[in-house]
Backbone bond lengths (Angstrom), bond angles and torsions (degrees), N, CA, C in turn:
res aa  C-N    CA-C-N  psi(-1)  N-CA   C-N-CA  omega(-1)  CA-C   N-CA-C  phi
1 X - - - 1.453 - - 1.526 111.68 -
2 X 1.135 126.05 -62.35 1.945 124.37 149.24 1.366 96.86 0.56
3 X 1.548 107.12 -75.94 1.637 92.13 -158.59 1.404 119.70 -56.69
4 X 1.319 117.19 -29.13 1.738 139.19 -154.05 1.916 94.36 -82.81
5 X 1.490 118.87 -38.21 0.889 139.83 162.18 1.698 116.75 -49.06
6 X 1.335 111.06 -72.78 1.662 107.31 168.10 1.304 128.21 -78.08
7 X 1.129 115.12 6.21 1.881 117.03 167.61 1.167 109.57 -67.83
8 X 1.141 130.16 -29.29 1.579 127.71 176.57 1.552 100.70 81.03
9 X 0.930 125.27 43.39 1.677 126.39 -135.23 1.965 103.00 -69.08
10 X 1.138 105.73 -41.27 1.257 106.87 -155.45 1.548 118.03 -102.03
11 X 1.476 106.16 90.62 1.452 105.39 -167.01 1.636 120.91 121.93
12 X 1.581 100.71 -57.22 1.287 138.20 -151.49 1.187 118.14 -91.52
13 X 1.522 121.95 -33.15 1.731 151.64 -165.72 1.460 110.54 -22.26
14 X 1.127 109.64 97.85 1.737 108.37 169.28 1.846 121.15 -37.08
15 X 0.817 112.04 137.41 1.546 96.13 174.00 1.049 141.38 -52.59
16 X 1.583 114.47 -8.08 1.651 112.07 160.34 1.999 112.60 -78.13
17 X 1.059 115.19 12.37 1.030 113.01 -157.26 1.634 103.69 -138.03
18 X 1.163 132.62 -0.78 1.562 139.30 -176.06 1.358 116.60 -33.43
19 X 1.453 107.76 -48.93 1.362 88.25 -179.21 1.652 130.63 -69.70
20 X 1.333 108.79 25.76 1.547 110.09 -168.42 1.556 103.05 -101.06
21 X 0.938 104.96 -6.24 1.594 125.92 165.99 1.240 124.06 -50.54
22 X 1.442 105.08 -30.62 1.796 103.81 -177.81 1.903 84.02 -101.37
23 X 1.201 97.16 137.91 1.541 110.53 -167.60 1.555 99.10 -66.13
24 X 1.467 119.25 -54.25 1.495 119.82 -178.92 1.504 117.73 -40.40
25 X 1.463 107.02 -59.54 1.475 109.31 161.49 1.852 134.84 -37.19
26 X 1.944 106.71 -46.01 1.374 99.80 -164.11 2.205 71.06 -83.36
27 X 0.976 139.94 -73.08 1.163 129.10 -175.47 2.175 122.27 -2.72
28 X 1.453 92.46 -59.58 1.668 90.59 154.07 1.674 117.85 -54.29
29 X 1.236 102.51 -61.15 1.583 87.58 -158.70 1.654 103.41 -63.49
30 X 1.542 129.85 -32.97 1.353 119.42 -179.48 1.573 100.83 -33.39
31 X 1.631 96.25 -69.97 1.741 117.40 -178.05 1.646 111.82 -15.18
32 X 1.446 100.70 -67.41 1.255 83.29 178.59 1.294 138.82 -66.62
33 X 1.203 95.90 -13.07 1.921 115.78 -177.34 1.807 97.91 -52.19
34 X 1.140 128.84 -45.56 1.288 143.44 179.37 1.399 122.15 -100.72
35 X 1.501 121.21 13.64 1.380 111.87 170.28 1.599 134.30 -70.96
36 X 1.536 93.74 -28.82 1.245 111.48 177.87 1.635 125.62 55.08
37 X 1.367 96.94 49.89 1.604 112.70 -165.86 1.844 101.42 -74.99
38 X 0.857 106.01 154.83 1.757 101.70 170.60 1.901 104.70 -177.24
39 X 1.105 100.68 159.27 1.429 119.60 165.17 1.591 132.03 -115.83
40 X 1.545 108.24 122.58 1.333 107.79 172.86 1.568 118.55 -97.70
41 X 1.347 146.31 102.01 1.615 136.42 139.66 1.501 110.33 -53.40
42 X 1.344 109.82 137.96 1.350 115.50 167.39 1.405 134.52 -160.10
43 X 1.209 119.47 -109.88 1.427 124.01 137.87 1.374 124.88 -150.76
44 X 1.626 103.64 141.79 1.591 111.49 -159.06 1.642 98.75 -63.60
45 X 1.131 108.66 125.26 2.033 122.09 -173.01 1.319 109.70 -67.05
46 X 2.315 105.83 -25.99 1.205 88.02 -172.27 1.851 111.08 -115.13
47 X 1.501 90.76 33.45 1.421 106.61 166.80 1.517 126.99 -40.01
48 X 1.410 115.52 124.94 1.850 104.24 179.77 1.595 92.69 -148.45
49 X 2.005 91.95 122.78 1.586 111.68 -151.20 1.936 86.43 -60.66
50 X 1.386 142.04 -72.61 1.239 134.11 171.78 1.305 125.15 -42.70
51 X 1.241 122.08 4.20 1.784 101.38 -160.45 1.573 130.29 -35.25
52 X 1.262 116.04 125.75 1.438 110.51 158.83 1.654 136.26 -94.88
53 X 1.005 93.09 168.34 1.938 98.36 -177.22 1.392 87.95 -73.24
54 X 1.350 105.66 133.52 1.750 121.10 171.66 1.625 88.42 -151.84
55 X 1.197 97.14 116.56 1.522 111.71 157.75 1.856 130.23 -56.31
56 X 1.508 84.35 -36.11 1.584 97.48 -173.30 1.766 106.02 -93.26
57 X 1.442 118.96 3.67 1.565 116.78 -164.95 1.792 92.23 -74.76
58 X 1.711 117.06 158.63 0.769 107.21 164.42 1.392 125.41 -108.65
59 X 1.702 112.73 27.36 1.362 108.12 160.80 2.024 88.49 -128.64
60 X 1.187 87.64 142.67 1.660 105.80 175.07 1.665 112.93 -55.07
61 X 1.264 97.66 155.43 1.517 104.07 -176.11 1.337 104.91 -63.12
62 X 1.309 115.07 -63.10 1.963 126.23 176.80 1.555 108.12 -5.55
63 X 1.868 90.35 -55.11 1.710 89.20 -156.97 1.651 103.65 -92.48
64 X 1.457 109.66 -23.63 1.655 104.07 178.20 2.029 109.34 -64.91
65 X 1.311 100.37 -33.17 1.365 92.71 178.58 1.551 128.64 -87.21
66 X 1.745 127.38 37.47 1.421 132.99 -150.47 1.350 71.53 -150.43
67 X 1.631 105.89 135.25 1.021 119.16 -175.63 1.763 97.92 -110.67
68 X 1.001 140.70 -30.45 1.095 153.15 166.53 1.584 134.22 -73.63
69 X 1.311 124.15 91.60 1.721 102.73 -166.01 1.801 95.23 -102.10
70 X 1.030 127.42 137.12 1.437 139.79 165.22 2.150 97.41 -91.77
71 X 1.223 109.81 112.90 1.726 108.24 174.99 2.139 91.10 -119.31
72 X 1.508 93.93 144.75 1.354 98.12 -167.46 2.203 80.10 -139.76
73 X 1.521 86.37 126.81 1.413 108.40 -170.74 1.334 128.42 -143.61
74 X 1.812 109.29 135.00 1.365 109.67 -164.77 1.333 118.99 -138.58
75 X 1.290 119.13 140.45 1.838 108.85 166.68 1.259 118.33 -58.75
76 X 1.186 126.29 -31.46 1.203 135.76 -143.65 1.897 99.73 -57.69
77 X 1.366 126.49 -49.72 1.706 121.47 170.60 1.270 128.06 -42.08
78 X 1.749 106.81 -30.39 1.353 130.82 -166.43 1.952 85.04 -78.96
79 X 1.350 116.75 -59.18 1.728 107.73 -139.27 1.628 87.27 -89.27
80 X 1.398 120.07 -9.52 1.739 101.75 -177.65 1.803 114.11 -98.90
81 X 1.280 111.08 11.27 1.245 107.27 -175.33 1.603 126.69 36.53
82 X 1.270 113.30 -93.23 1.513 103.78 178.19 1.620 105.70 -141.33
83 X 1.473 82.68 34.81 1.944 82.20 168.91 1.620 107.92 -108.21
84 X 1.395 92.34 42.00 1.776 96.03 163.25 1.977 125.03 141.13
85 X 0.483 105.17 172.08 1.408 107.85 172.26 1.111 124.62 -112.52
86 X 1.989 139.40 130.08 0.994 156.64 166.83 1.647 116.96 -72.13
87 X 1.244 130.94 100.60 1.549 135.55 144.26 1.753 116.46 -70.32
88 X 1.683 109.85 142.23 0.920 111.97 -175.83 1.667 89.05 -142.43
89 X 2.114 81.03 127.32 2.003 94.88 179.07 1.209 85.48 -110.36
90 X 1.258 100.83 145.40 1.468 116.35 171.35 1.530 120.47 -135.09
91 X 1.683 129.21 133.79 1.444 126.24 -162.43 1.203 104.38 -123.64
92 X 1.488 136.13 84.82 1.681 108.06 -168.38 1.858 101.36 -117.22
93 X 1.101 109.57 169.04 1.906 111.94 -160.49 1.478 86.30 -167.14
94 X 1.966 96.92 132.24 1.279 105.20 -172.99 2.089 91.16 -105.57
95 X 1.239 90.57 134.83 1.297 101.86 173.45 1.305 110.39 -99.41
96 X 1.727 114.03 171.48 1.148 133.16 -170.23 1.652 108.67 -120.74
97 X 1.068 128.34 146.73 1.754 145.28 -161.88 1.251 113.51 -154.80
98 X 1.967 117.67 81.16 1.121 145.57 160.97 1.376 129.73 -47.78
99 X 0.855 127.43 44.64 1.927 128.60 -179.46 1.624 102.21 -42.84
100 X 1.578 120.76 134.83 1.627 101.09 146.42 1.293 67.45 -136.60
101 X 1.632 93.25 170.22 1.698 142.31 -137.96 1.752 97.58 -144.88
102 X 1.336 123.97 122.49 1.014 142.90 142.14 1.553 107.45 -22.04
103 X 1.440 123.61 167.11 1.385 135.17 -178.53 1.669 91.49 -103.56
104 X 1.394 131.89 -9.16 1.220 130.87 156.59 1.362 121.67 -80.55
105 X 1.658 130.43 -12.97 1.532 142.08 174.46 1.660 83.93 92.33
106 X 0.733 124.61 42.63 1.744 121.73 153.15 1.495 128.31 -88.82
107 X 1.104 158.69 137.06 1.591 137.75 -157.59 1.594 64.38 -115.11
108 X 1.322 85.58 159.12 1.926 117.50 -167.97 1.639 119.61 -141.44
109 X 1.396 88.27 -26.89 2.012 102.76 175.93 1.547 112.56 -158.65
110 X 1.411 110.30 143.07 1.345 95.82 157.45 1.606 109.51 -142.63
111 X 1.379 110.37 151.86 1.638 107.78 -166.58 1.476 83.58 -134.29
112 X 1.391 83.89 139.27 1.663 107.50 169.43 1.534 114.82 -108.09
113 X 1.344 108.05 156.70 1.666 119.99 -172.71 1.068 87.96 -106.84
114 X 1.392 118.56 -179.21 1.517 129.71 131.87 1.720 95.45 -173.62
115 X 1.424 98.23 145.74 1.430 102.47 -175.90 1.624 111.39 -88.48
116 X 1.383 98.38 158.32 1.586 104.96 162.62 1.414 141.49 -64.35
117 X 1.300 90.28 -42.96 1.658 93.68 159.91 1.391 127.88 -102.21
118 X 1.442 109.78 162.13 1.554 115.09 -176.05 1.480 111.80 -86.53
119 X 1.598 91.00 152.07 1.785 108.30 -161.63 1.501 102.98 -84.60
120 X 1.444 120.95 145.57 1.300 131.58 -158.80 1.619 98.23 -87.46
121 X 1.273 133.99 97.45 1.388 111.59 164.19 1.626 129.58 -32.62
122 X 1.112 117.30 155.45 1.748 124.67 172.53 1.812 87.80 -85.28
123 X 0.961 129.93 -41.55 1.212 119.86 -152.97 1.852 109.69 -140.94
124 X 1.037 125.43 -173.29 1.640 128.01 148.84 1.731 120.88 -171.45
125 X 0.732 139.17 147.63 1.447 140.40 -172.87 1.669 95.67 -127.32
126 X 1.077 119.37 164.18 1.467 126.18 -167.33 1.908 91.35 -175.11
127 X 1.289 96.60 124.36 1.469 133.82 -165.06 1.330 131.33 -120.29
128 X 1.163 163.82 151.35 1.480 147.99 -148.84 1.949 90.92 -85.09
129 X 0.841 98.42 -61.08 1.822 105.93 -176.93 1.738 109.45 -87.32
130 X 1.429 117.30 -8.38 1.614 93.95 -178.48 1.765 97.51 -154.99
131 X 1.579 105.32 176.81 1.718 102.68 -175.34 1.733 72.05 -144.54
132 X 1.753 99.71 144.34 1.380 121.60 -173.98 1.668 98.76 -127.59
133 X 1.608 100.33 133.33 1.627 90.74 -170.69 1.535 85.39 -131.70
134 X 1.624 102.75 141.76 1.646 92.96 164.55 1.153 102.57 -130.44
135 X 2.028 95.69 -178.12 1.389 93.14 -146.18 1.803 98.61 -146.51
136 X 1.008 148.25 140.90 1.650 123.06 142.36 1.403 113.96 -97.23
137 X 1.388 94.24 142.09 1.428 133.62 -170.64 1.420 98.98 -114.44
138 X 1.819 102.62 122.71 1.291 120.28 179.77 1.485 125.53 -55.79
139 X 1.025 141.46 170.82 1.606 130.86 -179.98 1.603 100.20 -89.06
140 X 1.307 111.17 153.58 1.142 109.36 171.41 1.753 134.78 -87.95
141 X 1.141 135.91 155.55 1.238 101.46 164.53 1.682 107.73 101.86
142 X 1.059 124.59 -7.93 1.497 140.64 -159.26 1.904 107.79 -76.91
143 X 1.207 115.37 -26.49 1.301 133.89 179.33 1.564 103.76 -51.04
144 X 1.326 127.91 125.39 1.788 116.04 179.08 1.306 101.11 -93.28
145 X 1.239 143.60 14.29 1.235 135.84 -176.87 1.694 112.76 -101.31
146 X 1.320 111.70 124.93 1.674 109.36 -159.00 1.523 102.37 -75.12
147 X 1.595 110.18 -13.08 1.763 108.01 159.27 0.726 139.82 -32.16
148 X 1.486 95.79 -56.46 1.837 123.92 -156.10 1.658 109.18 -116.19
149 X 1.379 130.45 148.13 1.233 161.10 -172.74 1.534 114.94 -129.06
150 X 1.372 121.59 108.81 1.591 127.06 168.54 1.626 117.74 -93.02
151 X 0.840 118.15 138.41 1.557 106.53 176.89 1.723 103.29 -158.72
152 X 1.117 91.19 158.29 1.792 94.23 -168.45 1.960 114.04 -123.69
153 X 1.339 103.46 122.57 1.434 83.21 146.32 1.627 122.24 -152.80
154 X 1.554 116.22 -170.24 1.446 96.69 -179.40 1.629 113.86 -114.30
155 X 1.169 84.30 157.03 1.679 104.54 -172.33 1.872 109.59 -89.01
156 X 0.911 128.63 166.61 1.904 124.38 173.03 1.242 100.41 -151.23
157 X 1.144 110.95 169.74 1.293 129.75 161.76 1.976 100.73 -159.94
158 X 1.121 89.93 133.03 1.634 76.78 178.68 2.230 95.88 -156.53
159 X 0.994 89.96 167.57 2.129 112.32 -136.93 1.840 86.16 -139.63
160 X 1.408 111.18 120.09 1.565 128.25 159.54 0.851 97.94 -94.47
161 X 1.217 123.08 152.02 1.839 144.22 172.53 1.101 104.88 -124.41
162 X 1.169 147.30 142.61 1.531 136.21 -155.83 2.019 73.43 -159.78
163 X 1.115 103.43 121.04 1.700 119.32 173.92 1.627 116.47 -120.62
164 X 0.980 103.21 98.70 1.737 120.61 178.76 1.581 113.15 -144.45
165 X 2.058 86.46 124.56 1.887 82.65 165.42 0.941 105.93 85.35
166 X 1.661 129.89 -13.46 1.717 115.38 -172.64 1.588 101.73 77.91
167 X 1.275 98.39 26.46 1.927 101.63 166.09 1.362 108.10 -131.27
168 X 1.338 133.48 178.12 1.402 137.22 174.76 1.054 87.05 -157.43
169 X 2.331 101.39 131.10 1.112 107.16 170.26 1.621 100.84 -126.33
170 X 1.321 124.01 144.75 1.396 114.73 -165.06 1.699 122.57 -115.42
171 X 1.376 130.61 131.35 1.578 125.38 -148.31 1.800 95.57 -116.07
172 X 1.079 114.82 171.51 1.241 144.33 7.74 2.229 85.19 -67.76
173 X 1.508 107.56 143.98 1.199 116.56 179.77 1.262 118.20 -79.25
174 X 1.307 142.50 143.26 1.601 120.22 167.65 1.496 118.56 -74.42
175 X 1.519 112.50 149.62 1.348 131.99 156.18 1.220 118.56 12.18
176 X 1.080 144.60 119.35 1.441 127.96 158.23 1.479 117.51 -42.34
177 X 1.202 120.77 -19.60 1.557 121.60 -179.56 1.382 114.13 -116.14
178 X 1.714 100.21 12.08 1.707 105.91 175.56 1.511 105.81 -73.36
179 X 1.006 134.49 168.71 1.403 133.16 168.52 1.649 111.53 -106.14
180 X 1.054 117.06 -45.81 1.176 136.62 160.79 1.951 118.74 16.88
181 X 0.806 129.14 85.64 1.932 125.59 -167.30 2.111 86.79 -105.50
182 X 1.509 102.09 128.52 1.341 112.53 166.06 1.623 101.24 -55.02
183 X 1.690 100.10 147.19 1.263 119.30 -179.63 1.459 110.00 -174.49
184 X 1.753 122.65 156.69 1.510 125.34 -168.23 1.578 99.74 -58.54
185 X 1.099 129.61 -1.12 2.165 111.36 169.39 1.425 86.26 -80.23
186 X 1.230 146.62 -51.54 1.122 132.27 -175.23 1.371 132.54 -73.87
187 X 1.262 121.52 18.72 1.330 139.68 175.80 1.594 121.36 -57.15
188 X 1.267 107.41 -52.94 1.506 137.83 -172.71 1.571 91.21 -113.82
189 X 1.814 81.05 158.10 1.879 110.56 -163.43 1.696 79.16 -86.82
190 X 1.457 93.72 163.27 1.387 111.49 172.50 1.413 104.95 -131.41
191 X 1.436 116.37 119.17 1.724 121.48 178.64 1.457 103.46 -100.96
192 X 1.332 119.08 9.79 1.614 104.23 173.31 1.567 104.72 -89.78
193 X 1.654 122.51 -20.00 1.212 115.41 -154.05 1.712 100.74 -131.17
194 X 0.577 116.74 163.17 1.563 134.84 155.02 1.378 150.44 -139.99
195 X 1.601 122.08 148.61 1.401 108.20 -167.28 1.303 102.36 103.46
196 X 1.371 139.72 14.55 1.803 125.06 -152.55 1.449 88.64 -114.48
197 X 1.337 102.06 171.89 1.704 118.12 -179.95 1.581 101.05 -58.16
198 X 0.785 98.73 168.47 1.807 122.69 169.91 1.090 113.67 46.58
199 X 1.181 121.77 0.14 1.920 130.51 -169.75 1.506 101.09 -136.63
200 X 1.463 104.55 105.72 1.318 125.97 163.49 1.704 110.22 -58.44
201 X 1.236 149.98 -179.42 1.528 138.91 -157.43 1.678 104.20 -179.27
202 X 0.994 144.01 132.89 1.026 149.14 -178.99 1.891 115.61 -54.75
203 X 1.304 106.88 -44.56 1.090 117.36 -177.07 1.803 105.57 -66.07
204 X 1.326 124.54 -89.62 0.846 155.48 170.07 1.869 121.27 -32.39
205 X 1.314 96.14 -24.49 2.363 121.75 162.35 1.375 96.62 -108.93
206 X 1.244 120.78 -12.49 1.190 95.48 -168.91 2.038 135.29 -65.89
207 X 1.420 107.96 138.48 1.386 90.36 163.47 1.475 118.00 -141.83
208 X 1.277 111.67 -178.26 1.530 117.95 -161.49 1.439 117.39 -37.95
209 X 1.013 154.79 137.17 1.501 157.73 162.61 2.008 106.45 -84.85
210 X 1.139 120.54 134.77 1.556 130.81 155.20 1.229 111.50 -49.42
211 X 0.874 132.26 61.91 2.005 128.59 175.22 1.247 106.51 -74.86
């Protein structure tokens, strides 16, 4: 808010800051100032290590058998009332975390995977403010070699669509002092980087999980 505070935003805009001039524009970036987008990985609560097919259960097999729920959550439905509708894309890819270990038990390297394409949920729920995807997550540790160490986790990237007016404006928003204008490089998630405009990130949204 500091920054949103010294832009002079309305009217006034210092020249690092011009485009805040068109009201629609500084109006987004406030927006996002208060969207409060974030991501939880954790574990699915309503996980059951056997689950069976029961027709009559009242939570589905999909989601009883995912041990992992990824929930991706926003103010943004709450603060626009009915000046529009929120889409939520979501890209998530379970990576891989290679330890080898010295013949002394020293770890010496570790290489990470991560795939190219995105992982198919077992399930998804979709909510006025959030979309819940689950997932199973491999065991760790599975490697027989007393070298080596496997371990898994998942990566996100996930994209608000905010639809008003016959416009689309897309969150997490940049900075008030980002410069940043949506465009097709920003179309697609980026797993090399993090922290970037329009792509919320697991690390960086992230918050606490119930473990």
């Amino acid at each position: 808010m500091e920054d949103w505070l010294s832009a002079e935003t309305f009217g006034t805009a210092g020249a690092d800051v011009q485009y805040l001039r068109d009201p629609q524009e500084a109006f987004y970036r406030l927006l996002g100032v208060f969207a409060g987008n974030s991501i939880v990985v954790g574990r699915n609560p309503l996980f059951e290590p056997k689950a069976k097919l029961d027709s009559r259960a009242e939570v589905p097999h999909s989601v009883r058998s995912a041990d992992t729920l990824i929930r991706i959550e926003s103010r943004l439905p709450g603060l626009l009332g009915s000046l529009g509708s929120v889409d939520i894309e979501a890209d998530c890819r379970l990576c891989e975390t290679v330890t080898h270990y010295s013949i002394k038990g020293s770890p010496y390297s570790t290489d990470i995977q991560a795939p190219t394409m995105c992982s198919i949920p077992k399930a998804q729920r979709l909510y006025n403010d959030s979309l819940e995807l689950y997932f199973s997550t491999p065991p760790a540790n599975t490697d027989p070699s007393p070298f080596k160490t496997r371990n898994w986790y998942w990566a996100v990237r996930a994209q608000l669509i905010l639809k008003s007016c016959g416009e689309n404006r897309h969150f997490p928003a940049p900075g008030v002092k980002g410069p940043a204008l949506y465009g097709p490089v920003h179309a697609k998630a980026n797993f090399n980087k993090a922290e970037l405009p329009f792509w919320a990130d697991e690390k960086n949204h992230k918050v606490s999980s119930n473990e």
